[in-house]
N, C-alpha and C positions, 0 to 999 in steps of 0.2 A: 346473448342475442340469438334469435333464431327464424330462418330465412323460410319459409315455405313456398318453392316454387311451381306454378302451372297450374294450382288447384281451380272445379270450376267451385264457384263459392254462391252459396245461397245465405245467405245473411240476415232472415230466412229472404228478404226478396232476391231473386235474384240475377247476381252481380256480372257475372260471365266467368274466362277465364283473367284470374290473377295472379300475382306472389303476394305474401304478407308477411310485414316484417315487425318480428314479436322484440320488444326489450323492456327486459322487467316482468315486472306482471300487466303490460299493454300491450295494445297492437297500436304498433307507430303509423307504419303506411300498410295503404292496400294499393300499387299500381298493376298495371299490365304486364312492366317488367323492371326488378329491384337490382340493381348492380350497385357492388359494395366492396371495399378495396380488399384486396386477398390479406393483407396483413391485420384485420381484426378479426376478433376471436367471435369465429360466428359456425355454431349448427346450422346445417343448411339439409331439407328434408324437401325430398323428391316427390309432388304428388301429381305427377303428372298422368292422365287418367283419372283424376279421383274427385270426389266430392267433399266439398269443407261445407260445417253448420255447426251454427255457434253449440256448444254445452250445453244441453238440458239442465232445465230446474224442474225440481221435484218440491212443491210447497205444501205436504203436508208427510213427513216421518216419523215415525216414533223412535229416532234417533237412541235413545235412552232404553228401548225397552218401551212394553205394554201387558195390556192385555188380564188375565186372570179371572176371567168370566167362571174357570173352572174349575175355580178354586185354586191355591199355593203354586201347585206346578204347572200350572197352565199361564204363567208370567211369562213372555216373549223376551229374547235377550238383546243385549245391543247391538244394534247396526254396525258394521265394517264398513273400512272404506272403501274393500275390493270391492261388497256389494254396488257403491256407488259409481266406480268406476267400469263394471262392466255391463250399466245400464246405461252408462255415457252423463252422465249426472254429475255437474263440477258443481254445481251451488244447489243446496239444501235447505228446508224450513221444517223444526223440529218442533214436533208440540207431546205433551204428555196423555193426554186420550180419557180413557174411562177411570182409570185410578186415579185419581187424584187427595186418596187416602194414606195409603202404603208409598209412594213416590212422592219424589219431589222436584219442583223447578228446581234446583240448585243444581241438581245430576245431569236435566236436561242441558243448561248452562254451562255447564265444565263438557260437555258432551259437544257441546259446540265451538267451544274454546280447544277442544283436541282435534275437531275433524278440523279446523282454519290451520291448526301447528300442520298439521300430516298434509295439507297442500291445496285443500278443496274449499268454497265457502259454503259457508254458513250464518245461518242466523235460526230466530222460533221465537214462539208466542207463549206468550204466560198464560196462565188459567189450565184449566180442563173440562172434564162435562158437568164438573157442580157449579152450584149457583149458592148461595156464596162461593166463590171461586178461587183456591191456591192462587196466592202473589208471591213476588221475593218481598217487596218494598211495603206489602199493606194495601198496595192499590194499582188494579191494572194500567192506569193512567201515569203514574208514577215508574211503574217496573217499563211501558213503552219510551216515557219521554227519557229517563234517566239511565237506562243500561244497554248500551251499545247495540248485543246483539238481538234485544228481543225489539219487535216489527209489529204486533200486533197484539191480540188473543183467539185465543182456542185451544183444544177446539169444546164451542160452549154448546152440549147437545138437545137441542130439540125434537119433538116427534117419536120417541124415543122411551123404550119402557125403559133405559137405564138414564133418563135424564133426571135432572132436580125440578122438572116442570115450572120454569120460571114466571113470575108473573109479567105480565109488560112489560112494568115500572120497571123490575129489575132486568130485564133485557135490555129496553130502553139508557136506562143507566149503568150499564155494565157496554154499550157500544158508543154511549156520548165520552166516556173517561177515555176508549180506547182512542175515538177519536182525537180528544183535545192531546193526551199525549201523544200521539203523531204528528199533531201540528207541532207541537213544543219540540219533539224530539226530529222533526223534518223525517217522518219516516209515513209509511202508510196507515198504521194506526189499524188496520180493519177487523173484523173480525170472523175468524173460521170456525163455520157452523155446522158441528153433524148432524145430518138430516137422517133422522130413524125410520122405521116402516108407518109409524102412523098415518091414517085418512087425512085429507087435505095436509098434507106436513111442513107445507109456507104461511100456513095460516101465520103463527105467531110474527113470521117476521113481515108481513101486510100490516097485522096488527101494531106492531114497533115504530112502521113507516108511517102508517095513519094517524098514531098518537102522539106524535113528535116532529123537528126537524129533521129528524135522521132521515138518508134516501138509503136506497135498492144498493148502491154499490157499496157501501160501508160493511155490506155483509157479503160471505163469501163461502156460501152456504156447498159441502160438499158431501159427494156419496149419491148423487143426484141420478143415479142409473140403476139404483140397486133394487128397483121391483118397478112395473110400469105404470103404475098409477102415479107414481113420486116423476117418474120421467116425463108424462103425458102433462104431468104439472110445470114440470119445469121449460115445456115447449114456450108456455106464455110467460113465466117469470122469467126467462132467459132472455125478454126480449126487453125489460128494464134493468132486472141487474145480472150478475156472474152466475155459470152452471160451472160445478167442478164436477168429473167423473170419477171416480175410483177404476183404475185397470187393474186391481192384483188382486179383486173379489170376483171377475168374471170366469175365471175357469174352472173356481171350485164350486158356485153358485150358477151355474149357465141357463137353471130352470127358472130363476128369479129376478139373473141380471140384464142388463142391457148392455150389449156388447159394446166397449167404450168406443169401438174404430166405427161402429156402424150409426152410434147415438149422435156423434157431431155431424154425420152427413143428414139424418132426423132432425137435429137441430136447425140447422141451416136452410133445410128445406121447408122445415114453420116459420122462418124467418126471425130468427135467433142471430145476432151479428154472429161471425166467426170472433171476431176479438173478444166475445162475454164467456167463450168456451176454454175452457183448460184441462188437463188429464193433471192428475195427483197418484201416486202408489198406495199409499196407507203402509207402505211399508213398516216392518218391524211389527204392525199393530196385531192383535188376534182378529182373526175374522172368523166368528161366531154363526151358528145357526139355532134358533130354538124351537120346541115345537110349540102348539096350541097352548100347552101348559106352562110353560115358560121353562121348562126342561132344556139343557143346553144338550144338544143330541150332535154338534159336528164344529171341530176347531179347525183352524188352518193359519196363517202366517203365510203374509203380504212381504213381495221383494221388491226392490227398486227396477229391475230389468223388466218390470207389466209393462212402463212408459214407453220403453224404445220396441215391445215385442206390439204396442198397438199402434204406435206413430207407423211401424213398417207396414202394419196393415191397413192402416189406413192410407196409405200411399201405393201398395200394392192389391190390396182386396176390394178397397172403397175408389179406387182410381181419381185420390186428391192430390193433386198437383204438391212435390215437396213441398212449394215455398209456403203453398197455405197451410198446408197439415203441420209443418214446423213448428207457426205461432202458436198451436194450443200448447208446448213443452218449454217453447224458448218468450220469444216477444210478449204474448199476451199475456203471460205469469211475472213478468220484469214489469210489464205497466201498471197490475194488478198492485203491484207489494212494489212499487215506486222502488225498483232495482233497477237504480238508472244506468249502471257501467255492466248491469247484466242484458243475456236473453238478443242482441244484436252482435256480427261480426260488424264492426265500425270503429276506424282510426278512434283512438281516445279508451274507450271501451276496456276491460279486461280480458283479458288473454286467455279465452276459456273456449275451445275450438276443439272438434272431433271429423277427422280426416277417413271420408266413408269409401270403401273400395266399391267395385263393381257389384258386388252382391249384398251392400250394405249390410256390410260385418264394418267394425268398429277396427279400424286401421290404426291410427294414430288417436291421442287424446291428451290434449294438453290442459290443465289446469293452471291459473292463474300465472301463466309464463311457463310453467314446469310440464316435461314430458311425461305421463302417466304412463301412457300405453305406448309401444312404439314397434311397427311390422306386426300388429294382432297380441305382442305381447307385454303381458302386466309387471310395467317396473318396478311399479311403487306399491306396496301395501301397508298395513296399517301396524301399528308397535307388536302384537302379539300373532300376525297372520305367521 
């Protein structure tokens, strides 16, 4: 068990000052003040001065590796968990990306099965950006309902000189299957869309929504900052269904992107709910640039630490209130992907809490009950760090 006393706690709303008392991988109680008999066996960690907020999710990694736009060695390798760890990120959502030739679900899948051993969650989405689409089971509907940790698909890409340019129908039927296996499997089922540079680039998914029962939120369309016509688009689509930003493509692209801490306070101000907005890394993925010729003239590689280097600025640069700037990383990504023990500090909840000092450095970090980080330093890392 383990006692955390005096922290003030944003949960992300927030709570005031508390203690919280962790056992297992839960948070039992949150009161004002927890006394507990000296003779059990209990960590008891001092955050007096400090801020607690629940673990960042990061819902879209390339966990496994990506990438190869540029050719053999231009393949991205796998993610660490230190990576994760010192982006403050307990829970993870892995998907395979452009390859979906050379790779495979099965790697992503053992990939997720090893960050859960090493102490952090996980889960990912089957497919990638072809159409027909890598499965484990033969059918995305079948791989959501039947195998634990996949939640969805993606990421399936549109707008996009490297997409399979889907038609409708198969758009259409490639996010009713995702659907029904979510219902089957009680999971979210949704589906994560990368959005390319093309002119109008929601078109297809208007078109999907028009031609079918399917709505706005079944999809979960990301990268939605990455040049301003796609963003200027996304002011109105954000206001029926999900914008996700990519943060670890802005520093290398600054001429083309929109800066992820500045695009949610754009957003909000077209009247975009805050709860449709989320930050994602693209971590592990390559981020590619091409010229007019389709020449790949500039690579880079996406880390998890984009999320918590934009969440501070947008709490310090964009002057957002923690509690609201929290839900684009924590709350609104646990509603999104029906992570219902994620994304909230709340009795019942998982025990997935990052303890922030005065300058918002990453103090403590505890993963599913276990101490990760503890006094700024990294306990745990991964088989081979």
């Amino acid at each position: 068990m383990i006692l955390i006393k005096g922290a003030e706690i944003y949960s992300p709303d927030y709570l005031g000052k508390k203690d919280v008392l962790i056992g297992g991988t839960s948070i039992l109680a949150i009161e004002d003040e927890i006394s507990l008999p000296k003779n059990l066996a209990i960590e008891e960690i001092n955050a007096e001065g400090l801020k607690m907020i629940p673990g960042l999710i990061d819902a879209h990694v390339h966990i496994a590796g990506a990438g190869g736009e540029g050719g053999p060695s231009t393949r991205t390798p796998e993610l660490q968990l230190s990576m994760l760890l010192e982006a403050g990120v307990t829970t993870v959502i892995g998907c395979l990306g452009t390859d979906g030739f050379a790779r495979d679900l099965t790697s992503v899948l053992m990939k997720v099965k090893s960050l859960r051993k090493e102490g952090v969650s996980a889960w990912m989405y089957t497919g990638s950006y072809q159409v027909p689409t890598p499965t484990i089971l033969g059918d995305v509907g079948k791989d959501i309902a039947m195998i634990d940790e996949v939640i969805g698909i993606g990421e399936i890409a549109l707008s996009d000189h490297r997409s399979s340019t889907p038609t409708t129908e198969e758009l259409i039927r490639l996010v009713a299957h995702a659907r029904v296996g979510g219902m089957l499997g009680g999971k979210a089922g949704i589906a994560n869309i990368h959005m390319g540079d093309a002119k109008n680039p929601f078109q297809p998914i208007h078109d999907a929504v028009a031609k079918s029962e399917l709505n706005y939120k079944q999809f979960f369309p990301t990268h939605c900052n990455r040049n301003d016509y796609i963003f200027e688009d996304a002011k109105e689509y954000g206001k029926k269904g999900f914008v996700d930003l990519t943060t670890s493509s802005y520093p290398y692209f600054p001429e083309y992107e929109i800066k992820p801490s500045k695009a949610v306070k754009e957003l909000i101000k077209a009247g975009v709910p805050l709860e449709h907005i989320t930050f994602t890394s693209d971590a592990c993925g390559s981020l590619p640039d091409f010229d007019e010729n389709g020449n790949l003239v500039k690579l880079e590689m996406g880390l998890p630490k984009a999320n918590f280097t934009e969440l501070m600025d947008l709490i310090q640069e964009e002057k957002m209130p923690l509690e609201q700037a929290l839900k684009v990383v924590t709350s609104n990504v646990a509603d999104i992907l029906k992570l219902k023990k994620k994304g909230r500090i709340k009795v019942g909840n998982d025990a997935d809490l990052i303890v922030l000092n005065s300058n918002n450095e990453i103090h403590h970090l505890i993963a599913m009950g276990n101490v990760m980080i503890k006094d700024t330093k990294m306990i745990k890392k991964g088989a081979y760090e």
